[in-house]
N, C-alpha and C positions, 0 to 999 in steps of 0.2 A: 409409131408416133415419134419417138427417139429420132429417126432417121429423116422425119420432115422436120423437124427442129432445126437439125441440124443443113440438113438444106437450105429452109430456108435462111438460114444464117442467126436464129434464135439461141443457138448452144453451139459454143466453139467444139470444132471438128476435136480439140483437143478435152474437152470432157464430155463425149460420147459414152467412152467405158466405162464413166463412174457411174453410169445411171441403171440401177439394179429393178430389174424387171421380172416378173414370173409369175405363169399362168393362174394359181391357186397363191389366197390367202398366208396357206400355213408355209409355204416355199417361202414365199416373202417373209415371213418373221421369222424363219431359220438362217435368211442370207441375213436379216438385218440385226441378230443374237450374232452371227460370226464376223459381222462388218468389221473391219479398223482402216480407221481414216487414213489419209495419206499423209505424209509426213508436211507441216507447213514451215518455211523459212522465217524467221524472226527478226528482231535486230538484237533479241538475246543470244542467240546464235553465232554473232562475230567475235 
């Protein structure tokens, strides 16, 4: 599904990899208990 998204131009090629996927339930809530976000740019930052 991820890969026709991104075809057809629905999800930038560039967040492909954020999108966590996996067969079984309890997979998925162990990737999403370990997740951390990616670092976002601010204007508190400068």
């Amino acid at each position: 599904m991820i890969e026709k998204m991104a075809d057809e131009k629905f999800l930038q090629e560039k967040y492909r990899h954020m999108a966590i996927v996996e067969d079984k339930a309890a997979n998925l809530l162990v990737r999403f208990l370990h997740y951390t976000a990616p670092s976002v740019k601010t204007y508190d930052d400068l």
